[in-house]
N, CA and C of each residue as an Amber inpcrd file, in Angstrom:
protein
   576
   0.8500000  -1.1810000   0.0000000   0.0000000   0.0000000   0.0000000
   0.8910000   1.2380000   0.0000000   0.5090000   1.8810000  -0.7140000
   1.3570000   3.4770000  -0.7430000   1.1300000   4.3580000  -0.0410000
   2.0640000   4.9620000   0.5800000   1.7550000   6.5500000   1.5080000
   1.6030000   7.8550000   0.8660000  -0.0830000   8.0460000   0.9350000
  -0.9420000   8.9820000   0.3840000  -0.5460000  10.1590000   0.6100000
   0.7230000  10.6760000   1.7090000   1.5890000  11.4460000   1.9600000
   3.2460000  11.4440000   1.2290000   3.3720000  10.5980000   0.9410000
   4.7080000  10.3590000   0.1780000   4.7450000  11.6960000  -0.5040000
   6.2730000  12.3380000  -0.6770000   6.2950000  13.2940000  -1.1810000
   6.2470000  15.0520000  -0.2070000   5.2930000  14.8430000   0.5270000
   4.7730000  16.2060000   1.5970000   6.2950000  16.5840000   1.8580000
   6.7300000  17.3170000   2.0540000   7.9020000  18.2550000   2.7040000
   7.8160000  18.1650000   4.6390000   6.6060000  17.8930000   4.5500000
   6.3510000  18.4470000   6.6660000   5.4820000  17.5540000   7.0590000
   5.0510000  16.9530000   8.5220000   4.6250000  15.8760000   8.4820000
   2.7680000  16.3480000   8.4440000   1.9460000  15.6300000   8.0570000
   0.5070000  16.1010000   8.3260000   0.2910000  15.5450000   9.7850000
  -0.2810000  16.1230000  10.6560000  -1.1560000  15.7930000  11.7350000
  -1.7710000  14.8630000  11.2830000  -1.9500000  13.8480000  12.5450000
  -3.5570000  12.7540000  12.3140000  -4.1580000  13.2880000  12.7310000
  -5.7920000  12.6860000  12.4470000  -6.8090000  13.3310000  12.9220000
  -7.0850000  13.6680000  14.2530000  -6.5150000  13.3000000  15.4080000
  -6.8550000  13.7220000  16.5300000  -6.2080000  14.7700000  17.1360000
  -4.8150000  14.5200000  16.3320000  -4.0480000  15.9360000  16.6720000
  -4.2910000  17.2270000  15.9610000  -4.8710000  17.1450000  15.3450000
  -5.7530000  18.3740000  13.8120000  -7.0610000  18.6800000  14.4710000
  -7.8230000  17.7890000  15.0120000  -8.9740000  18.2470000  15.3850000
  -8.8830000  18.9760000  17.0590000  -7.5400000  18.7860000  17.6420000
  -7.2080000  19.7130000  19.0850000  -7.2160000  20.7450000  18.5030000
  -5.6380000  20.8120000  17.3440000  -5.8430000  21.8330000  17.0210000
  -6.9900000  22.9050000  16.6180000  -7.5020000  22.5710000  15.7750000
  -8.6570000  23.3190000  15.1760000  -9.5330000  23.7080000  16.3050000
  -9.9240000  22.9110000  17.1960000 -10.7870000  23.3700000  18.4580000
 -10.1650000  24.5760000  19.3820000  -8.6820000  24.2360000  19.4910000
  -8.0070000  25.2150000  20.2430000  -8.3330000  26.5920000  19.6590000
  -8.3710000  27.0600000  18.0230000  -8.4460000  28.3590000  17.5880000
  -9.5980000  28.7050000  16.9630000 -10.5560000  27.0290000  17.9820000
 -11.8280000  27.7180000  17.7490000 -13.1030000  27.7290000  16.4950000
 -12.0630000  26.5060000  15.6060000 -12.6190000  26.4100000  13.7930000
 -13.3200000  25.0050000  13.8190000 -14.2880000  24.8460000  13.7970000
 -14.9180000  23.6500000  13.4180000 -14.1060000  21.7140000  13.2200000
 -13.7560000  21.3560000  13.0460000 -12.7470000  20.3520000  12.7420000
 -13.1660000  19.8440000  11.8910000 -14.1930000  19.8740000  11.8610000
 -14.9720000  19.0690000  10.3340000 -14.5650000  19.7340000   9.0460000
 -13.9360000  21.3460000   9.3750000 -14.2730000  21.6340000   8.1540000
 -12.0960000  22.1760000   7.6060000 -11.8320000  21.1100000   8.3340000
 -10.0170000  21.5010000   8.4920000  -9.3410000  19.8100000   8.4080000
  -9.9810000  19.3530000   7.4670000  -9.9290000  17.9340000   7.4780000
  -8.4480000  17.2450000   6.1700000  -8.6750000  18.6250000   5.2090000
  -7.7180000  18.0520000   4.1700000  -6.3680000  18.3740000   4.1740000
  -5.9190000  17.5420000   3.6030000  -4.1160000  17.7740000   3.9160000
  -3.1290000  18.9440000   3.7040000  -3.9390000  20.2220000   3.5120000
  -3.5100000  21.7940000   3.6680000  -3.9060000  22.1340000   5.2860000
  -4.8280000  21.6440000   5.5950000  -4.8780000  21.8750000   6.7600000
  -4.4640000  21.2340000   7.7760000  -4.3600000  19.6340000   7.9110000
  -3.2250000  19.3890000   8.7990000  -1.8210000  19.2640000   8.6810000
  -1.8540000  19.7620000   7.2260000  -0.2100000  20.7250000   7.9130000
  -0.2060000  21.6090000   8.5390000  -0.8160000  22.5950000   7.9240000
  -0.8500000  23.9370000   8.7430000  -0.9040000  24.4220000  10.2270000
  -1.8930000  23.2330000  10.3600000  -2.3910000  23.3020000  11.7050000
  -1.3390000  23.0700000  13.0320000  -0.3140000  22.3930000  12.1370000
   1.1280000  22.3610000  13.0110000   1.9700000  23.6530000  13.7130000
   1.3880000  24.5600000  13.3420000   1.3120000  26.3260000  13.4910000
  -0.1540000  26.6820000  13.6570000  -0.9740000  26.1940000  14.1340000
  -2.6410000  26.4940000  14.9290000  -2.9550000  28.1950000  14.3480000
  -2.0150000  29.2880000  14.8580000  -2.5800000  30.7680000  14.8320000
  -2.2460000  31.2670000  13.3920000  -1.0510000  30.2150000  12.7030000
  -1.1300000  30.7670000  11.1040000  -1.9900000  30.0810000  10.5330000
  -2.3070000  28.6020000  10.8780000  -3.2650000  28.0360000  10.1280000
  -5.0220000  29.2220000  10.2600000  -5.1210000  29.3200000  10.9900000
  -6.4730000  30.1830000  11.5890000  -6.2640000  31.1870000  10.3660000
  -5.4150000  32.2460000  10.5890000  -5.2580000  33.4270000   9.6670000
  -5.2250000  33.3060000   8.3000000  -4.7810000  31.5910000   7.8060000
  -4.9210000  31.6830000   6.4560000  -6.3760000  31.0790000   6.5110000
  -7.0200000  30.3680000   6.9950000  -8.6240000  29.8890000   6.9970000
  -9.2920000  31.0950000   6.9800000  -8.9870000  32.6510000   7.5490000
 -10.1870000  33.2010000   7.6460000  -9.8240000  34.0950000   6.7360000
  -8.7130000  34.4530000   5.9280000  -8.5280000  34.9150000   4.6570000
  -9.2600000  34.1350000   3.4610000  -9.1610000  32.8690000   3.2390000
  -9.7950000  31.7900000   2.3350000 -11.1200000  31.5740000   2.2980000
 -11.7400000  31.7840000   3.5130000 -12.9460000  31.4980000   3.5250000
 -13.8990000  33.1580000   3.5240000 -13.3950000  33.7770000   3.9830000
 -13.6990000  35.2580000   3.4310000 -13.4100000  35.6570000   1.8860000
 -12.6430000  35.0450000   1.0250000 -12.9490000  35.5190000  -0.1170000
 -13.8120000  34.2260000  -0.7510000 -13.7980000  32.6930000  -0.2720000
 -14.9110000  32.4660000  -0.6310000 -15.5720000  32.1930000  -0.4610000
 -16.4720000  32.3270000   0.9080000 -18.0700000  32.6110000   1.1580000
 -18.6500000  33.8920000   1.1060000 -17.6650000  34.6930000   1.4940000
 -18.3920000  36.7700000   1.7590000 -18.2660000  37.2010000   0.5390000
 -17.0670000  36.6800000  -0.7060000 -16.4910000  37.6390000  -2.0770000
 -17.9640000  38.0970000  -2.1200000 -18.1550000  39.6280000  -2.7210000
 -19.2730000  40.0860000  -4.2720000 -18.8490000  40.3080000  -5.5140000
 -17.4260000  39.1890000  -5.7880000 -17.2730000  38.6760000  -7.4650000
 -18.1680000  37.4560000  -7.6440000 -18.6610000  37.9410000  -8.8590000
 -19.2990000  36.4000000  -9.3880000 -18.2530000  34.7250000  -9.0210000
 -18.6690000  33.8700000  -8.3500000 -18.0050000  32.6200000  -8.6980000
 -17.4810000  32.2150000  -9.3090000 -17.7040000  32.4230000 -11.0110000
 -16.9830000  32.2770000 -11.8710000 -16.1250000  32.9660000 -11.5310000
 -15.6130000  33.9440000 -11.9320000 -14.4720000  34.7770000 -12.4110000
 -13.4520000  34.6900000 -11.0510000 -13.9230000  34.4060000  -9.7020000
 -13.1710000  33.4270000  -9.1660000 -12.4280000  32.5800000  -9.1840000
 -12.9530000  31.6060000  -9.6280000 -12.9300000  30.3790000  -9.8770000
 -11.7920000  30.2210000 -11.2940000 -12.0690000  31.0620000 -11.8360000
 -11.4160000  31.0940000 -13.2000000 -10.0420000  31.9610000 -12.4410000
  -9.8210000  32.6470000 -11.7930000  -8.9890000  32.9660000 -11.3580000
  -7.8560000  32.2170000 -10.9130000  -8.6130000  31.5030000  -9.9940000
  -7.8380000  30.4190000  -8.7160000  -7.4610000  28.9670000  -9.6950000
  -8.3890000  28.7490000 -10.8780000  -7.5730000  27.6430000 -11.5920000
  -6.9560000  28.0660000 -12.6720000  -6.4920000  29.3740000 -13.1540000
  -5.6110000  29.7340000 -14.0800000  -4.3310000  29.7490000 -13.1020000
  -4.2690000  30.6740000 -11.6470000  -3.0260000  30.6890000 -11.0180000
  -2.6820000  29.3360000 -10.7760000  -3.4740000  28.3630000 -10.5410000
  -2.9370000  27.1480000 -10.1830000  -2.1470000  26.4530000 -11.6570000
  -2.6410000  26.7240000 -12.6970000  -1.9770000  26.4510000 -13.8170000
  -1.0800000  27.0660000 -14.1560000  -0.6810000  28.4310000 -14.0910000
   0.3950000  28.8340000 -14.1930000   1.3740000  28.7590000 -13.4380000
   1.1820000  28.5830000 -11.9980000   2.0280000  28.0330000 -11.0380000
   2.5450000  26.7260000 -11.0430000   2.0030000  25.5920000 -12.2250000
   1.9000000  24.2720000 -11.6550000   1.3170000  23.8440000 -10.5590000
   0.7720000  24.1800000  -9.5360000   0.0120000  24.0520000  -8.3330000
  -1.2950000  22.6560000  -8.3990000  -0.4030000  21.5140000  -8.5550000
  -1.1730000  20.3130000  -8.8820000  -2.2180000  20.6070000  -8.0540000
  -1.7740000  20.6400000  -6.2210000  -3.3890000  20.7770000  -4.7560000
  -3.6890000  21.9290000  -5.9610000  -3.5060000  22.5810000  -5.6450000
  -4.3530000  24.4110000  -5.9460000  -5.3420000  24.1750000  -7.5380000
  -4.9090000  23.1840000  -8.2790000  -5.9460000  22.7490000  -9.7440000
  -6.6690000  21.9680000  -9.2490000  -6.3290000  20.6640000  -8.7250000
  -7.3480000  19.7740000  -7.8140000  -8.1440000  19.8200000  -7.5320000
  -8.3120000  20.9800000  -5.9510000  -9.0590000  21.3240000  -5.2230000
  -9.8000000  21.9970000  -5.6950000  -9.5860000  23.3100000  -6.5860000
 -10.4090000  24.0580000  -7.3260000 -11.0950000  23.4280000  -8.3870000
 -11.1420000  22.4750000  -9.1190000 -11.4350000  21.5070000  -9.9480000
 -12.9950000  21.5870000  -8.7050000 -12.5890000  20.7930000  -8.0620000
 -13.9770000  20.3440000  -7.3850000 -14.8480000  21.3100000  -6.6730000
 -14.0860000  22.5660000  -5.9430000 -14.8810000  23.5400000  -5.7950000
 -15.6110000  23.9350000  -6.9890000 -14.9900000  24.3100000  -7.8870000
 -15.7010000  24.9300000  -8.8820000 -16.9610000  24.4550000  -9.9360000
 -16.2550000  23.1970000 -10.2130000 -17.5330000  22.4390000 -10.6770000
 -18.9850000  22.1470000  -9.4310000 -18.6480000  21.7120000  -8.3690000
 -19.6890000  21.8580000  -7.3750000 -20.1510000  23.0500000  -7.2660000
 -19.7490000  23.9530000  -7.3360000 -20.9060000  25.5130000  -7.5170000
 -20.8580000  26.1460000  -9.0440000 -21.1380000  25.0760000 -10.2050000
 -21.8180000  25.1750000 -11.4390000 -20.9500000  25.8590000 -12.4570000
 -19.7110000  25.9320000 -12.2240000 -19.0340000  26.3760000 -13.3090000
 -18.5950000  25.5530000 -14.2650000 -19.1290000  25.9720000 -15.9420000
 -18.2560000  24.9990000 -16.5870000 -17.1590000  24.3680000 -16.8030000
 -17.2760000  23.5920000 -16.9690000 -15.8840000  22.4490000 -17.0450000
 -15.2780000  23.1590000 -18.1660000 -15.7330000  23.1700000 -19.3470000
 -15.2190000  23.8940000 -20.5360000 -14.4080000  25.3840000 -20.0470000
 -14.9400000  26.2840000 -19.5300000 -14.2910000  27.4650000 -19.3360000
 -12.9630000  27.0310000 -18.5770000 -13.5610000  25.7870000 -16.9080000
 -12.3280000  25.8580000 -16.2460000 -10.6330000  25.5420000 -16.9980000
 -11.3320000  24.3420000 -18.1240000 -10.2660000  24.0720000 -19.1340000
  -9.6630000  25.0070000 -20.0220000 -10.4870000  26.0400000 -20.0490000
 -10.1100000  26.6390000 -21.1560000  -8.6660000  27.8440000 -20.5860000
  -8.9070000  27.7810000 -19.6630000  -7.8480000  29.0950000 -19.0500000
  -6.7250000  28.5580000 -18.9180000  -6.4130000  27.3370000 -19.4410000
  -4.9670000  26.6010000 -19.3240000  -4.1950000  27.5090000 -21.0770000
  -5.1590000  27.6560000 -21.6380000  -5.0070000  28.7630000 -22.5120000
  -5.6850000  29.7790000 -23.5320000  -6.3250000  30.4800000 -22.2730000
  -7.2940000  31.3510000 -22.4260000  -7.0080000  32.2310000 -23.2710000
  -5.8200000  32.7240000 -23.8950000  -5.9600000  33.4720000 -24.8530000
  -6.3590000  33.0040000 -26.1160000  -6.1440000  32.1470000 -26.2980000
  -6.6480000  31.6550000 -28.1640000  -7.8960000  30.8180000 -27.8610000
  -8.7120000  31.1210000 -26.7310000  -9.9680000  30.7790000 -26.3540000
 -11.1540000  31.7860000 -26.5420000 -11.8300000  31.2960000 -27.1230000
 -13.1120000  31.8060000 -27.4850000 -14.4480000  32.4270000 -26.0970000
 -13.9550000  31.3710000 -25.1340000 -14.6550000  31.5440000 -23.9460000
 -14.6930000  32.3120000 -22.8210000 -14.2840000  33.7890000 -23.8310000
 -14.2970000  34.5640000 -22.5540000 -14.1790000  36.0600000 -23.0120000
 -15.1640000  36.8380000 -22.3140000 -15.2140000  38.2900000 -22.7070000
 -14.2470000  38.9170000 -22.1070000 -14.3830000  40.3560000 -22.3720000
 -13.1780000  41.0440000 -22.2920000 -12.6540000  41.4990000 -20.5670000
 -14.0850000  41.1560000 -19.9860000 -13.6100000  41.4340000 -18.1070000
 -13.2130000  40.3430000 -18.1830000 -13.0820000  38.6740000 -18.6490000
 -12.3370000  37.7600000 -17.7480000 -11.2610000  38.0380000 -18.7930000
 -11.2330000  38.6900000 -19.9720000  -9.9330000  38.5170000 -20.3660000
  -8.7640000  39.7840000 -19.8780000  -9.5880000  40.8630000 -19.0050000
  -8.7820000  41.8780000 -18.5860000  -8.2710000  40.6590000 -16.8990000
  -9.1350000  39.9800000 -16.1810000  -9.3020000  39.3620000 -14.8570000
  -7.7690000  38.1410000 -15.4070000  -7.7300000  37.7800000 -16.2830000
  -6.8070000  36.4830000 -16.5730000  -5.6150000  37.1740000 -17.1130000
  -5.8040000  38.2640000 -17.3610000  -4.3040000  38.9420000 -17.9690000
  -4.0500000  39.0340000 -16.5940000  -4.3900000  39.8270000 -15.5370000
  -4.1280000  40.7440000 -14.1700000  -3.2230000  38.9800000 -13.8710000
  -3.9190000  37.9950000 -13.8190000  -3.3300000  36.8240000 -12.6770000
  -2.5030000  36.6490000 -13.2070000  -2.2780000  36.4610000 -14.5720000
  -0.8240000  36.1810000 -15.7440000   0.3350000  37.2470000 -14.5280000
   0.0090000  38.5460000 -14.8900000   1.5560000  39.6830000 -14.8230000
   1.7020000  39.2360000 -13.5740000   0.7180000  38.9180000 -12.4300000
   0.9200000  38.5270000 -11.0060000   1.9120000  37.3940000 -10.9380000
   1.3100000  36.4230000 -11.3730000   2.5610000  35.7410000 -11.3570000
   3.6060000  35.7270000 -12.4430000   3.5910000  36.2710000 -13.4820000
   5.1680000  36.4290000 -14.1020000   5.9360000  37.6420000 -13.1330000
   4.9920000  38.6920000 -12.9700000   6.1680000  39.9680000 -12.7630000
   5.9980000  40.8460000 -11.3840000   4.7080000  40.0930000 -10.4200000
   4.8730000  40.1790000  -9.4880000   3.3990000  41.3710000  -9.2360000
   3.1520000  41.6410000 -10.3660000   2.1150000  43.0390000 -10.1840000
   1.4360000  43.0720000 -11.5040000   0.5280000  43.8300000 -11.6560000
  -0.5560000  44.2000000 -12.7640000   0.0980000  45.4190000 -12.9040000
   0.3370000  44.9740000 -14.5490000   0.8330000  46.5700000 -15.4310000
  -0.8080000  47.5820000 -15.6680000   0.2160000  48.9310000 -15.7950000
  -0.5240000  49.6900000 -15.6630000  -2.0040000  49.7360000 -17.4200000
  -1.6390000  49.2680000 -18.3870000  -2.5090000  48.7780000 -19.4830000
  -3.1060000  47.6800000 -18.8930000  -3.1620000  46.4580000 -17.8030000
  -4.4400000  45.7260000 -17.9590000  -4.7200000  46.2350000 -16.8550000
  -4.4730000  47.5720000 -15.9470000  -4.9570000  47.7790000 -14.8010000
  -6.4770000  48.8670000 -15.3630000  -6.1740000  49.2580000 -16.4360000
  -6.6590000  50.3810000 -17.1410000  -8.1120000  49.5920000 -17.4860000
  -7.8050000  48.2110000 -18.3890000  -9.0550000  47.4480000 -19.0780000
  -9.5000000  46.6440000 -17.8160000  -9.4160000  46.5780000 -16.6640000
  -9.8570000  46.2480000 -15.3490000 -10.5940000  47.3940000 -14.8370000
 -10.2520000  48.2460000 -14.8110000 -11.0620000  49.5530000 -14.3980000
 -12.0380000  49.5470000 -15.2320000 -12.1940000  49.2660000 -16.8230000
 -12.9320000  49.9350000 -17.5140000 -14.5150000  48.6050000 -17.4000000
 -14.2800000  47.6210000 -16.6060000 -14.9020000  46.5600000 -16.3280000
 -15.6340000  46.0560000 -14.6970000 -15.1830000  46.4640000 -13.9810000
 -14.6400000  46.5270000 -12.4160000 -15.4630000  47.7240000 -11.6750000
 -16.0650000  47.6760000 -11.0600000 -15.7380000  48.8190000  -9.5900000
 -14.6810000  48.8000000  -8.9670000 -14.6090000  49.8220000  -8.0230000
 -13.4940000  49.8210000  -7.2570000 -13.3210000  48.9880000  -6.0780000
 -14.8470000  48.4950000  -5.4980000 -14.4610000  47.0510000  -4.3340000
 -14.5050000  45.7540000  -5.0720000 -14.9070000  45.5380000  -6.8040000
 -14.3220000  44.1740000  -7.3020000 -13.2080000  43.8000000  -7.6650000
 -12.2100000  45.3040000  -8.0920000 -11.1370000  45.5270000  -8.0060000
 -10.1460000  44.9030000  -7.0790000 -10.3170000  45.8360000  -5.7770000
 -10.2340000  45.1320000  -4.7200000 -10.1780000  43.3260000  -4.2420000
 -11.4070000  42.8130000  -4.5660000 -11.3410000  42.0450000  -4.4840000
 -10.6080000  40.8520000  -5.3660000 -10.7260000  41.1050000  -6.7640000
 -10.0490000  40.7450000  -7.4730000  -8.7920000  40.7280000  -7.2880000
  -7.7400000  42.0470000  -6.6420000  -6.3810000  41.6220000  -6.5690000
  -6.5660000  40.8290000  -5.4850000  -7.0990000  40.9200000  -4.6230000
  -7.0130000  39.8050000  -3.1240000  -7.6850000  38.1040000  -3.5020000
  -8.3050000  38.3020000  -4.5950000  -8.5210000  36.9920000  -5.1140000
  -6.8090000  36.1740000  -5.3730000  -6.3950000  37.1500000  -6.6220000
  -5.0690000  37.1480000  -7.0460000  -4.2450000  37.0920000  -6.6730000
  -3.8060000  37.3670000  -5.6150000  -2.7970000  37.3910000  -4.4470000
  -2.7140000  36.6910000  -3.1830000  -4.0940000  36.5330000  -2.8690000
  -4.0520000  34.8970000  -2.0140000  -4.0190000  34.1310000  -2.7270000
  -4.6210000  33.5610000  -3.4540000  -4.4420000  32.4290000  -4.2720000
  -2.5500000  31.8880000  -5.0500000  -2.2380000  33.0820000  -5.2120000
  -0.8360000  32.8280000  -5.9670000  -0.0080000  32.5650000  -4.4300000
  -0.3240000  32.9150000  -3.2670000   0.8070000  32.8360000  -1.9280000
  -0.1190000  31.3310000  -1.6850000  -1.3000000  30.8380000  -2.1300000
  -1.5130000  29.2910000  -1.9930000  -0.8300000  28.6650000  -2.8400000
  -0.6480000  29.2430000  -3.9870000  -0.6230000  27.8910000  -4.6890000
   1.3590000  27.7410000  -4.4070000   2.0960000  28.8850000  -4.0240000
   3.4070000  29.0360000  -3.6020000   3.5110000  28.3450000  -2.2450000
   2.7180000  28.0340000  -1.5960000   2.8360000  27.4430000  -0.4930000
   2.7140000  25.8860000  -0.9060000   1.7800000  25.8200000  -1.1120000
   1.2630000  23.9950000  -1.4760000   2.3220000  23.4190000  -2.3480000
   2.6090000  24.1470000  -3.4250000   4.0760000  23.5260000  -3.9760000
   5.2930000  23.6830000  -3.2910000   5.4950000  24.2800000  -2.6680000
   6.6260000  24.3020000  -1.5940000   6.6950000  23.4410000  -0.9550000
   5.4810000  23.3740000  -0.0960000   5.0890000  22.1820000   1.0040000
   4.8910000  20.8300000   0.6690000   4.5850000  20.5930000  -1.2110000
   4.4690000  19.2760000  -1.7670000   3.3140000  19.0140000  -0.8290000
   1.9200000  19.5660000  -0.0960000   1.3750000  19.6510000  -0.1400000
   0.4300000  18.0280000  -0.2790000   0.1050000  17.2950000  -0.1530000
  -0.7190000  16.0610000  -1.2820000  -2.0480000  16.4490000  -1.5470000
  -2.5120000  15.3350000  -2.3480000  -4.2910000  15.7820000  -2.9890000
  -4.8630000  15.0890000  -2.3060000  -5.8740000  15.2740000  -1.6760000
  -7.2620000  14.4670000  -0.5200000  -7.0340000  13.3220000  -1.3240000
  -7.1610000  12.4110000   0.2120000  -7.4890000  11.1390000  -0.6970000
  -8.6970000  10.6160000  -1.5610000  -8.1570000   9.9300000  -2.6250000
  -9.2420000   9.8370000  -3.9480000  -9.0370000  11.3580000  -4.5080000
  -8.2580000  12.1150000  -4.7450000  -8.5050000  12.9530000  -5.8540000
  -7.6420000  12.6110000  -6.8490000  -7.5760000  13.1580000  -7.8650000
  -7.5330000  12.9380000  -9.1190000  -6.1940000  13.8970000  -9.2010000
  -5.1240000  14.0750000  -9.9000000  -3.8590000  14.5450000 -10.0560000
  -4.6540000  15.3670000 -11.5580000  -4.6610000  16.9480000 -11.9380000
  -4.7000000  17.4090000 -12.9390000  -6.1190000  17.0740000 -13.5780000
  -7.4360000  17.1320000 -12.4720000  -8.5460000  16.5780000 -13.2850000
  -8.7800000  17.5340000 -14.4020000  -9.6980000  16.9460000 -15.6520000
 -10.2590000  15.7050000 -15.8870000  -9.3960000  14.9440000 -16.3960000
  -8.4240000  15.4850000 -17.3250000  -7.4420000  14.7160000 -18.5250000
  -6.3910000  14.7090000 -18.0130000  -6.1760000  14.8660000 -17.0590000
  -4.4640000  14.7750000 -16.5150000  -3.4440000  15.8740000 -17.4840000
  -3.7350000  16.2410000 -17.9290000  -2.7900000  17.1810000 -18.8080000
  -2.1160000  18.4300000 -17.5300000  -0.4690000  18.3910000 -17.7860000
   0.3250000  18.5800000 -17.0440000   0.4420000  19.9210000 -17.2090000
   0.5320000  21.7020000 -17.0580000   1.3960000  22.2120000 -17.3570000
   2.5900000  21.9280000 -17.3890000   3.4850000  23.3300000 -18.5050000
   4.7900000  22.8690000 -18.5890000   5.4810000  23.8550000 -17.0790000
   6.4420000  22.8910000 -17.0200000   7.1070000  23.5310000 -15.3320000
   8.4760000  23.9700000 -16.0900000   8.7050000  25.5930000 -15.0990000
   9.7890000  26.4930000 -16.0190000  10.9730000  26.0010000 -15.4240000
């Protein structure tokens, strides 16, 4: 039998030591169950601070789901971020986003499936992770699409998500057990 951890960088908590934790800072345990979280939880007050960043942009966001979603699985593709495609894979399809779009942002530019706010929203996550920031031309066609608190939210979409998906590959991270490596087709990005 193989160790569903093989690979991780840090050890995961078992469940009884994950669920102290989580009680200690107060978070449900039920809902700190997958293997981002009992690592984390090995540090209880950083694990907390990144749960209530994550779950504030996605239960409270007022961006549409999609464009979320399309967010968090383009950075995971451009990062390589096998957890960070995974996980979002299944978030996203469970709250009704097409499969087609999620695929399509592996290369959304010569894609048909997408107007000009997700194509100003998918440029912004591109310069984020090549150059660290949104140039001032797609900050311009973001404005011209955007308010100023989706804005907002949008870079904080963009910017947690890219310090996840930099973490989980760091950490080698693993995928819940029974998930799928690169769902649906397994198709790999290329790693630089």
């Amino acid at each position: 039998m193989s160790d569903p951890h093989r690979g991780a960088r840090l050890p995961l908590l078992d469940q009884a030591a994950a669920e102290a934790a989580a009680e200690k800072i107060g978070i449900d345990p039920k809902y700190l169950v997958q293997p981002i979280w009992t690592m984390l939880l090995a540090r209880p007050k950083y694990a907390k601070a990144v749960y209530e960043v994550l779950t504030d942009l996605l239960f409270r966001s007022t961006l549409p789901v999609r464009l979320r979603e399309l967010l968090i699985m383009r950075i995971g593709w451009a990062t390589a971020a096998e957890f960070e495609w995974a996980q979002h894979w299944q978030v996203a399809t469970r709250a009704g986003v097409d499969p087609d779009d999620l695929l399509a942002v592996r290369d959304w530019r010569t894609s048909d499936r997408f107007d000009e706010p997700d194509r100003a929203a998918l440029a912004a996550a591109d310069e984020v992770v090549a150059e660290g920031e949104i140039g001032d031309a797609t900050w311009g066609a973001l404005r011209a699409h955007y308010s100023e608190s989706e804005l907002l939210e949008l870079v904080a979409v963009i910017a947690t998500w890219h310090y996840v998906s930099v973490l989980v590959r760091n950490l080698r991270v693993p995928l819940d057990e029974g998930m799928s490596a690169w769902p649906p087709d397994g198709r790999e990005p290329q790693r630089r």
